[in-house]
Every structure is written in C-alpha cells, then in structure tokens.
C-alpha positions in Angstrom: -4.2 -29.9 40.5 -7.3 -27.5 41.0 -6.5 -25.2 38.6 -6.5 -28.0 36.5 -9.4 -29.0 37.2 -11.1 -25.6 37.0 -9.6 -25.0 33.3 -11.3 -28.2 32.3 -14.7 -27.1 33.9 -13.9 -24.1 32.0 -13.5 -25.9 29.0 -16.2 -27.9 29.3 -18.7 -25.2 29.7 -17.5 -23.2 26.4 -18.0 -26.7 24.7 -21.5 -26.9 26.0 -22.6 -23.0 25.9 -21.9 -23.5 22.0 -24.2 -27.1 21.6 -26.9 -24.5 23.3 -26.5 -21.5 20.2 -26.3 -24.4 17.7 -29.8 -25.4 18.6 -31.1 -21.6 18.4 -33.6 -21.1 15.8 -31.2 -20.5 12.5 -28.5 -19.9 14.8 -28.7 -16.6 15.4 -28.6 -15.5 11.5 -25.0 -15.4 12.3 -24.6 -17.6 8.5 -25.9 -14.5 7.1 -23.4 -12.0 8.6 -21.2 -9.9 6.7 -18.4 -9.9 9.7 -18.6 -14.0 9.8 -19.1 -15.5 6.9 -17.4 -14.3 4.0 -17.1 -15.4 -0.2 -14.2 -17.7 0.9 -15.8 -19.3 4.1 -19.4 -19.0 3.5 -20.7 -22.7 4.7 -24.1 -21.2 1.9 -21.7 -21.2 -0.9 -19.8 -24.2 -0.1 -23.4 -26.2 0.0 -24.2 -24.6 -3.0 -21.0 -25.6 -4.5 -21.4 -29.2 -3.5 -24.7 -29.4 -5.1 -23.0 -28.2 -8.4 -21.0 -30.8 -8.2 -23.5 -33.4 -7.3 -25.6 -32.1 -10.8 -22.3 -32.7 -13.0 -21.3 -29.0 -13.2 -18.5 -27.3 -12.1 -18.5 -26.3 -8.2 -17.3 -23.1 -9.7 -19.9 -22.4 -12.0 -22.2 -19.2 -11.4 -19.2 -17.6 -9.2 -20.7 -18.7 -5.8 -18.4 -21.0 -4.1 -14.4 -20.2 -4.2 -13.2 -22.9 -2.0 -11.2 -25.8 -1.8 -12.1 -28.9 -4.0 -11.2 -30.6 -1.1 -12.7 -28.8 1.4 -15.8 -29.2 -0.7 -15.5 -33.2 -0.9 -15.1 -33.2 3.1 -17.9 -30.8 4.1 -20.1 -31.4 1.2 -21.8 -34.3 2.2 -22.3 -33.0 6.3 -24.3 -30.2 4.0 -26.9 -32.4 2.5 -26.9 -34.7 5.5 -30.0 -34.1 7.5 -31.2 -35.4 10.9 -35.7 -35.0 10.8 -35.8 -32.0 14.6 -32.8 -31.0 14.6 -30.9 -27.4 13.4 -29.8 -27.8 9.4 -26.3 -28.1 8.8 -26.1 -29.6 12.3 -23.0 -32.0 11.7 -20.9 -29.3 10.1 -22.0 -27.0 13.3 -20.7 -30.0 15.3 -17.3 -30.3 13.4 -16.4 -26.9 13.8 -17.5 -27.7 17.9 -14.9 -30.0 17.6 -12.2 -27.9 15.7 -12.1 -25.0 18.0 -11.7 -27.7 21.0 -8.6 -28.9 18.8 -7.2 -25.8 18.3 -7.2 -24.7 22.2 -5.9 -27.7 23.4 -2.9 -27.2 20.4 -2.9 -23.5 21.1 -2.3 -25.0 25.0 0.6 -27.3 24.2 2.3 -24.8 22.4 2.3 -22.6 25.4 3.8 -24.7 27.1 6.9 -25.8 24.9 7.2 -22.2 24.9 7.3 -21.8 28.5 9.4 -24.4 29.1 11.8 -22.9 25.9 11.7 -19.3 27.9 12.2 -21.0 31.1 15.6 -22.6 29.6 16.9 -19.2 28.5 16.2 -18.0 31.9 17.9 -20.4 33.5 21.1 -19.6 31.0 21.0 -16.0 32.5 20.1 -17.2 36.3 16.8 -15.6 36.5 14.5 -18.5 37.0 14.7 -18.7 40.6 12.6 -14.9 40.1 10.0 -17.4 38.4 9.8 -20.2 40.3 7.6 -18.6 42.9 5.1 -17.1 40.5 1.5 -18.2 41.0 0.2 -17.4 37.8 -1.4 -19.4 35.4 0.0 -21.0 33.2 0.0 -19.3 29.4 -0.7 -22.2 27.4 -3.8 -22.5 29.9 -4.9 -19.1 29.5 -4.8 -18.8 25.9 -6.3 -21.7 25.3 -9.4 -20.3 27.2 -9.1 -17.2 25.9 -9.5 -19.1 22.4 -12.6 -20.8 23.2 -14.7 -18.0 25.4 -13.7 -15.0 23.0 -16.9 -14.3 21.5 -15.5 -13.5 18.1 -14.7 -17.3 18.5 -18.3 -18.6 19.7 -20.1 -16.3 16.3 -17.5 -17.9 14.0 -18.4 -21.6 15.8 -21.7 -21.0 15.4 -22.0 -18.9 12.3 -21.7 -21.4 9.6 -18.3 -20.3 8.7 -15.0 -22.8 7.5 -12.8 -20.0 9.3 -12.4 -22.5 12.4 -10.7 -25.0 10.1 -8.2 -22.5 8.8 -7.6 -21.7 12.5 -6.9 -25.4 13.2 -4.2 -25.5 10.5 -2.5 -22.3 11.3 -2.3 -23.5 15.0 -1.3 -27.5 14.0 1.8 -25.8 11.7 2.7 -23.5 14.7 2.9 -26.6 17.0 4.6 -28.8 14.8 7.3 -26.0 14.2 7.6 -25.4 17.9 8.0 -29.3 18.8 10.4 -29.7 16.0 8.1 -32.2 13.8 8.4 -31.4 10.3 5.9 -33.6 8.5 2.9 -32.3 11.2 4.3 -28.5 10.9 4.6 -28.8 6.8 0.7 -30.5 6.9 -0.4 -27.5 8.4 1.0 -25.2 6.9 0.2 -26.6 3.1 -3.4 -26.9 4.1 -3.5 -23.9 5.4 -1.8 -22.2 2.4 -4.0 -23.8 -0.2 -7.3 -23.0 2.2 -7.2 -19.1 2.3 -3.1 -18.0 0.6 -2.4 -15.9 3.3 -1.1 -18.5 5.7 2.1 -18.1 3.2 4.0 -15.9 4.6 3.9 -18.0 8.2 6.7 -19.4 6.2 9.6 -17.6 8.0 8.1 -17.9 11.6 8.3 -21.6 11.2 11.3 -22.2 9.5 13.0 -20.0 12.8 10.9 -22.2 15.0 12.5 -25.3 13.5 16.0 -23.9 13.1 16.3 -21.8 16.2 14.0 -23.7 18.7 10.8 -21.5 20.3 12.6 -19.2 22.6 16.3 -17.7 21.4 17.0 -14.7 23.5 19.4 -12.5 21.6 22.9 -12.5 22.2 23.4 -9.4 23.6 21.6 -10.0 26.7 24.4 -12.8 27.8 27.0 -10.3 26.7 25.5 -8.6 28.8 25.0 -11.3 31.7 28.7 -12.2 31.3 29.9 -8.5 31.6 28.1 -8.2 34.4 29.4 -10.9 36.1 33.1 -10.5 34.7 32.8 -6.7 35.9 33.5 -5.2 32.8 31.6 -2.4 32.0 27.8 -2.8 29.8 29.2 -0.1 27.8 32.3 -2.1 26.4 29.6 -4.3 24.5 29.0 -1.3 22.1 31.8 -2.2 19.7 32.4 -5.2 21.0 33.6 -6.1 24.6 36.8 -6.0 26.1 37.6 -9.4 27.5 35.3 -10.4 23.9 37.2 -14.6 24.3 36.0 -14.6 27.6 32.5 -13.4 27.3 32.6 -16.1 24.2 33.5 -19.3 26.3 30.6 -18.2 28.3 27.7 -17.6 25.4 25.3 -20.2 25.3 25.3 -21.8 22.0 22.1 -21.2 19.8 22.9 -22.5 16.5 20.5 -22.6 13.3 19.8 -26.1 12.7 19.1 -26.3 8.9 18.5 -30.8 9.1 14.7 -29.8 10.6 14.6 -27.2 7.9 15.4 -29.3 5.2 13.1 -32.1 6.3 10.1 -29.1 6.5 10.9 -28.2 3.0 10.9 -32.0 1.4 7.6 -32.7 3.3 6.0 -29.1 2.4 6.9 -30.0 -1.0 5.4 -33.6 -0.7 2.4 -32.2 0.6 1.8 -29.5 -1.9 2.2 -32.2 -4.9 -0.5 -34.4 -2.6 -2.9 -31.7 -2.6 -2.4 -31.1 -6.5 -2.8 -34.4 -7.4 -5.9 -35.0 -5.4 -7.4 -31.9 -6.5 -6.7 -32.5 -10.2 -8.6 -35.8 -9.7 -11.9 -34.0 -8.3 -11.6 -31.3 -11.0 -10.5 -33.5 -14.1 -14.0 -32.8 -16.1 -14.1 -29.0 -14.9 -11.1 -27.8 -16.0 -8.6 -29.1 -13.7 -5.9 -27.0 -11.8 -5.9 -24.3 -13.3 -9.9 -23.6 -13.2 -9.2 -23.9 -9.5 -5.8 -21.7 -8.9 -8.1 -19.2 -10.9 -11.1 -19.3 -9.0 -9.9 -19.6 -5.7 -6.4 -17.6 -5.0 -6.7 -15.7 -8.1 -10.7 -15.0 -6.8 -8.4 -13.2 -3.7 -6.0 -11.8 -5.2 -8.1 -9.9 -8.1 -10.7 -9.0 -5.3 -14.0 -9.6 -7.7 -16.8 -9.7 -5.5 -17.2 -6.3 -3.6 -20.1 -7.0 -1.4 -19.6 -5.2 1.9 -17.3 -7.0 4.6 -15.4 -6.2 7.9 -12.3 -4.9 5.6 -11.6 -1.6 4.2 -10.7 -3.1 0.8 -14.1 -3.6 -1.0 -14.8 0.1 -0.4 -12.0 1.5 -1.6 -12.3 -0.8 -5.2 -16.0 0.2 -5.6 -15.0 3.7 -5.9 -12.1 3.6 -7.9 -11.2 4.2 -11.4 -11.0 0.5 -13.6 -8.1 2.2 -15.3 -6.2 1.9 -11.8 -7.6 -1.3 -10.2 -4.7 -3.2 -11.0 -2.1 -1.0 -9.6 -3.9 -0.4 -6.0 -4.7 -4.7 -6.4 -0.1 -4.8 -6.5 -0.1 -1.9 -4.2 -2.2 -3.4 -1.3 -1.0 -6.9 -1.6 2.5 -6.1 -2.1 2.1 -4.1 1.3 2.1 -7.4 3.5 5.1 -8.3 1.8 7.4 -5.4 2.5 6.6 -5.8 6.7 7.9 -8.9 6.5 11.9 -8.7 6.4 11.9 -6.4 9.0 9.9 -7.9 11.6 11.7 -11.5 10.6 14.8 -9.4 11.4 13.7 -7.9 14.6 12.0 -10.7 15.8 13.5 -13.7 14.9 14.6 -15.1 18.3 10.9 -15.1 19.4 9.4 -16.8 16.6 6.0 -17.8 18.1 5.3 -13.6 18.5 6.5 -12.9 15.3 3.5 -15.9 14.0 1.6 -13.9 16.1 2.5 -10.1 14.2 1.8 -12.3 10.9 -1.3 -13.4 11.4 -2.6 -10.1 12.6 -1.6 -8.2 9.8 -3.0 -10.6 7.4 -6.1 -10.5 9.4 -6.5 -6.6 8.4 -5.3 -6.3 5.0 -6.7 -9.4 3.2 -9.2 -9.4 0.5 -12.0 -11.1 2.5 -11.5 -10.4 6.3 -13.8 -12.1 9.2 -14.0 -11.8 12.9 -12.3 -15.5 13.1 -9.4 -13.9 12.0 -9.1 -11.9 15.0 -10.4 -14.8 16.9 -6.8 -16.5 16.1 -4.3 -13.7 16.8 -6.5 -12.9 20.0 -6.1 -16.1 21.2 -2.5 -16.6 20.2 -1.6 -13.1 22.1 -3.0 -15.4 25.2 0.6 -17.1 24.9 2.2 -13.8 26.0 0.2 -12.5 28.7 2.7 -12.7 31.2 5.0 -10.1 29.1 2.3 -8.2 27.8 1.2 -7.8 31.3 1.6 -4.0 31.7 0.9 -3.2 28.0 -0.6 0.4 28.2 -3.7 1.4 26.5 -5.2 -2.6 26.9 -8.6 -0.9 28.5 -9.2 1.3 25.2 -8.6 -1.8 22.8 -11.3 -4.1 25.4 -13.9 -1.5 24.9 -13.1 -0.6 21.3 -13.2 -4.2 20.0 -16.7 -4.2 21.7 -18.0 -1.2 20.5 -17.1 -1.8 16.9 -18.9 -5.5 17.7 -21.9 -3.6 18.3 -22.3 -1.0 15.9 -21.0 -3.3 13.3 -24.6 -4.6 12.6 -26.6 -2.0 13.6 -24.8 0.2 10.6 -25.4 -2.6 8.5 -28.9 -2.6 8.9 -29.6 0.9 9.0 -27.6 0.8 5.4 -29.1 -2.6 3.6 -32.8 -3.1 5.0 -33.8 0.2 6.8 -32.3 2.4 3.9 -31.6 5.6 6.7 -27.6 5.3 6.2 -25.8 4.5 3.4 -22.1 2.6 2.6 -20.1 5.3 4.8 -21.8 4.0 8.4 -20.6 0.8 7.9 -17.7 1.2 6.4 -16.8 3.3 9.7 -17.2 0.5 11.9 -14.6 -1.3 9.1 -11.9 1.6 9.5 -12.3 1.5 13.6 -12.1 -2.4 13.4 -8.5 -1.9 11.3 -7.5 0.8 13.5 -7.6 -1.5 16.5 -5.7 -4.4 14.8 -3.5 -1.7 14.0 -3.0 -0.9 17.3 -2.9 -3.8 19.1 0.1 -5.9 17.1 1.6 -2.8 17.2 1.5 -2.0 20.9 2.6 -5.6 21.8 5.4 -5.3 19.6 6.8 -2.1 21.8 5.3 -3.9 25.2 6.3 -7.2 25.0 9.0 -10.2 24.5 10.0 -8.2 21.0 11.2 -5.0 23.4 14.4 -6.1 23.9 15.3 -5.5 20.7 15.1 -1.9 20.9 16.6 -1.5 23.8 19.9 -0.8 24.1 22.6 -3.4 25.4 23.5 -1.7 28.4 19.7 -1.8 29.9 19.1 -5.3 28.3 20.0 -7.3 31.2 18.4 -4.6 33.7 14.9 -4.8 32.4 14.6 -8.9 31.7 15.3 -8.5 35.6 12.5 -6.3 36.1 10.3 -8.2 34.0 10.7 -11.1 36.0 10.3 -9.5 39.3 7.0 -7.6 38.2 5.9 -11.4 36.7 6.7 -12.5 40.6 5.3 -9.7 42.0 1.8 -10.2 40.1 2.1 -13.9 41.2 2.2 -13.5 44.9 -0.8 -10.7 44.7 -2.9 -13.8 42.9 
C-alpha cells in the first residue's frame, strides 16, 4: 500500500511538472527542435495543414504537412482553438498531457500481465518460492515512471510534437496482444501503422503474444527441469533425452492458439478498410487515397525532405549521387526487414522483448527519427528491469544518452545560426545517438530474458536459478 501510494505521488508530480513547461514562454522552443519535432510529427505543419484544408485546398499542398487526414481532422481544430492569456496550442499541449498519462498506466498494466505470465512459468519449473520474498518494485510500476520522468518523454510532451499519440497506439496494440483482446490490439496496431508505417513490422510480436500468451519459456529449460529431477544426465537432452516419454508427460503444454490470431487478422482487416473509407471521405476533392498513400508513406519511404534530424539518413542522401538514390532508399529500408526473422526466431517465447528490439531498431533507422522514439523503447525496457539488472556497460549508455542530449543543440547552433561549424558537428551527435541505440537493444538482447537462448541446454536450468536468487538477493538489500 505505500508504495502505491508513492508511485501515484510520483505520477502526480510528472503530470504537474509538465502543466508548469506548458506555460513557459513558447515552451521552451522545443516546437522548433530538429530532435523533437520532425516532417511527420511537426504540430507547425499539421496546423498549417489544417488551415489548407479550411481554405479549400489540399492539406497536402505546398509539401508542408505529411500526416494523417485523420489526425488532421482530430487535432486541427485544438490548432485554431484559442483561449485570450494562455500558451498557443494549449489544448493540443494538454492532450498530449493526457496521452503520455495513458500510455504509462497501459505501459503499467502490461507489466503486470507479464509478471504474472513469468510468474506462471516459474511456478511450472518450481522457482517462484525464490521470488516470493523479493521486495522489489513492481516492473509494470517502474516502467511506467520511467515513461513519464524520462526527459526525452517531458521535451516530446511539451515540444509540440504528435509523437506521444503514436506512442499511445504502439503501447494500446502491445496491451491488447498481451491480454488476448483482439479488436483493442488490431485498433492499435492499424492506427499506428497508418500514423508513421513503421509500427508494421510489430506484426509478428503480437501475433506471438496472442498465440503463445506473454511469457513462453522455451522447452528446453523443462527438459531440463525434468532431467534434473528424473536424474538423467543434462547432457542426454543434446539429441534428444533418454527417458524422452517421460520427460514428455511432464512438459507443460504451450500450444499456439491460432482462434485469437484469426480474430486479430479479421478485425486488423476491418480496421484498415475503416480508416480507408474515412480517409477517402476527407480527401474526396484532393485526390483521394492515393494523393494521401503518396504523400504520407511514400513521403517516408522516398525520404524527400533532407533537412537535418537526429538520424543519420538525411546526411548520407544529401551527399550522394541521384543516379544511386534509389538503390541506398531499397538498401536501408530493406535492412529492418532482414533483422526481423531472426530475432522472431530467437525470441519468440518472450514476445513483449522482442516488441521491445522492434521498436528500437525502427527508432534508429527510419526516415524521420525523434527523441519520442527513444522515449518508447526506454520506457518499455522499464518492463525488464528485474532481468536486465546486471546488464554491463548500463553507466556508459546513462552518460552517453546525456551527453549526446547536450551537444545535440549546441552543434546545431554553432552550424545553422552561429555559422562556426558546419553539417559534420551535428551530424556527430546523430552517429553517437545511433551508436547508443545500437548498443543498448543489443546489450539487452545478450543480458536479458532473450539469454537463454544462447545458452546451451545443460546450463539452462542453472542460470534461470541464479537469476532468481540474484532478483532475491537485490530484494532483501532494498
């Protein structure tokens, strides 16, 4: 009871410290920000866009706003909308108060369906009485506060950026998927989709949710567990074990339940023909659907506007040759693609981290990257932090994320409005920024819940035991 209470003082406060940078003068400049607002989530544009439509033109026209027809009839009006004393754009500030409060308390149910899910499995290998003396926090808790007091999270908030939308579908799929509720997860993750494209490939981590349930621990480990207990030798397990009928009467059954993934795949498809038809109504005198797949996920995927960002893309495009633009375009985007079959395969019984691996790599290599990107995945690795508890190296990333926070705008002023550096300062701080989300994903994935799967079967068992009497250890020195 008191820690709940202090989370929701917590909670509270992050709430409150935002209201106060809402009502800074022009809040902060943050709207202006190359590492906030981008082409795609610019709150400018999309007011600029709405007033397009408002004058009978199309909300494309000029190549200014690249959004969502929708998105543009549901902000568009909190745009114009002003209250005489108070900060402009006030309402929409106030909406995207409210989304990030959404998102944490969805990002907090999840954790703990997955907690409970991992406490299950546990229990299936008799290792939850190492757990039930633990006085850690709760995940779900932590994350969710981790969400809301990450300051990547409080610039995009405040910054007059759509990005904390996206983040609200991404998380609503990922909770629907984990409870099992296949309208709510294939509402999400439509929206989402049709919002920013790269929310596609989340796909596979929520058809496993659905199918296989938020925590599947691999089979091996009760191999494992039963050989153990059976006294056969871990080694046996290689090529199969010897006593292989017993150890089978004693496997907990994890099937793939495809009725969930079915339902997923009607409503997804109901969904998508929603959104179609709604936005062929607001575009039917400015060129309809195809005017908008043009301008909005083909405005991604051919990369047109260059202007500097907190990616390593628009660089690399301003310097090279037209004649192979459209090679590097397949190349770079095709590159997302080819990590995902591998990590689906590695980390498909932990379907929640590989969501999390997803996201972060589409948070370095899309077109149009922002710091709300890593606002997400940061605050979704908060659902791990028990596991990822002796990750090595998690000082250098802290400091790291900060200094490239810092320099970020300095370069860009001494490059734009000073004139004393030119495009390589910046784009520095953009190669240090990918190296880090490079690194992080990348260290979890050898640190964390996915480690068993490189292990081999006879130490399996071994070190889910030592995991859990570290986790106990930790919980008795809080």
């Amino acid at each position: 009871m008191e820690k709940t209470r202090w989370f929701w003082v917590w909670v509270i406060t992050s709430l409150f410290f935002r209201l106060v940078l809402i009502y800074f003068p022009e809040n902060l400049n943050l709207g202006f920000r190359p590492e906030v607002a981008t082409p795609l989530t610019s709150l400018r544009r999309l007011a600029e866009g709405y007033w397009l439509k408002q004058s009978s033109m199309s909300p494309y026209a000029g190549s200014m706003y690249h959004g969502s027809p929708m998105l543009l009839s549901i902000l568009g009006p909190l745009t114009v909308k002003r209250i005489e004393g108070q900060p402009s754009h006030l309402m929409c500030s106030l909406l995207f108060v409210v989304a990030d409060l959404v998102t944490a308390m969805l990002i907090r149910a999840t954790g703990q369906t997955l907690q409970l899910a991992y406490s299950q499995s546990l229990r299936s290998l008799n290792l939850v009485s190492l757990l039930e003396s633990s006085e850690t926090l709760s995940a779900g808790d932590i994350a969710a506060l981790v969400y809301l007091w990450n300051p990547l999270t409080i610039i995009t908030c405040v910054g007059s950026s759509t990005s904390p939308i996206e983040n609200l579908l991404i998380v609503l799929s990922l909770y629907g998927a984990c409870l099992r509720i296949a309208p709510l997860a294939a509402f999400g993750w439509v929206l989402a989709m049709h919002l920013s494209l790269y929310p596609v490939i989340l796909i596979i981590p929520v058809i496993l949710l659905l199918g296989y349930g938020p925590d599947a621990p691999p089979r091996k480990l009760f191999l494992q567990k039963n050989s153990s207990e059976n006294g056969n030798s871990p080694s046996c397990h290689g090529n199969y074990p010897c006593n292989e009928v017993t150890s089978q009467e004693k496997l907990p059954l994890h099937p793939f339940l495809w009725r969930p993934v079915m339902h997923f795949m009607l409503w997804a498809s109901f969904w998508l023909f929603y959104v179609f038809v709604l936005c062929s109504i607001s575009l039917k005198q400015h060129g309809g659907l195809l005017e908008m797949l043009k301008r909005t996920h083909g405005f991604i995927l051919t990369m047109e506007d260059l202007s500097p960002n907190i990616g390593v893309l628009w660089y690399f495009f301003a310097e090279v040759f037209d004649f192979f633009r459209d090679f590097f375009l397949i190349v770079f985007h095709i590159n997302i693609l080819f990590m995902i079959l591998p990590l689906a395969i590695r980390l498909k019984h932990r379907p929640c981290f590989l969501a999390f691996v997803y996201i972060a790599i589409s948070s370095m290599l899309k077109s149009y990257p922002s710091v709300g990107d890593s606002a997400l995945y940061l605050g979704i690795l908060g659902l791990f932090i028990n596991e990822l508890a002796e990750m090595k190296f998690s000082f250098f990333l802290f400091c790291g994320y900060i200094g490239v926070s810092l320099l970020s705008p300095v370069m860009h002023n001494l490059w734009i409005w000073r004139g004393t550096g030119n495009a390589n300062f910046y784009f520095a701080t953009a190669i240090a920024y990918a190296c880090l989300q490079l690194f992080s994903p990348d260290m979890d994935k050898w640190h964390g819940p996915a480690l068993v799967c490189f292990c081999p079967p006879e130490s399996v068992f071994q070190l889910l035991q030592g995991w859990s009497m570290g986790l106990n250890r930790r919980g008795n020195l809080l």
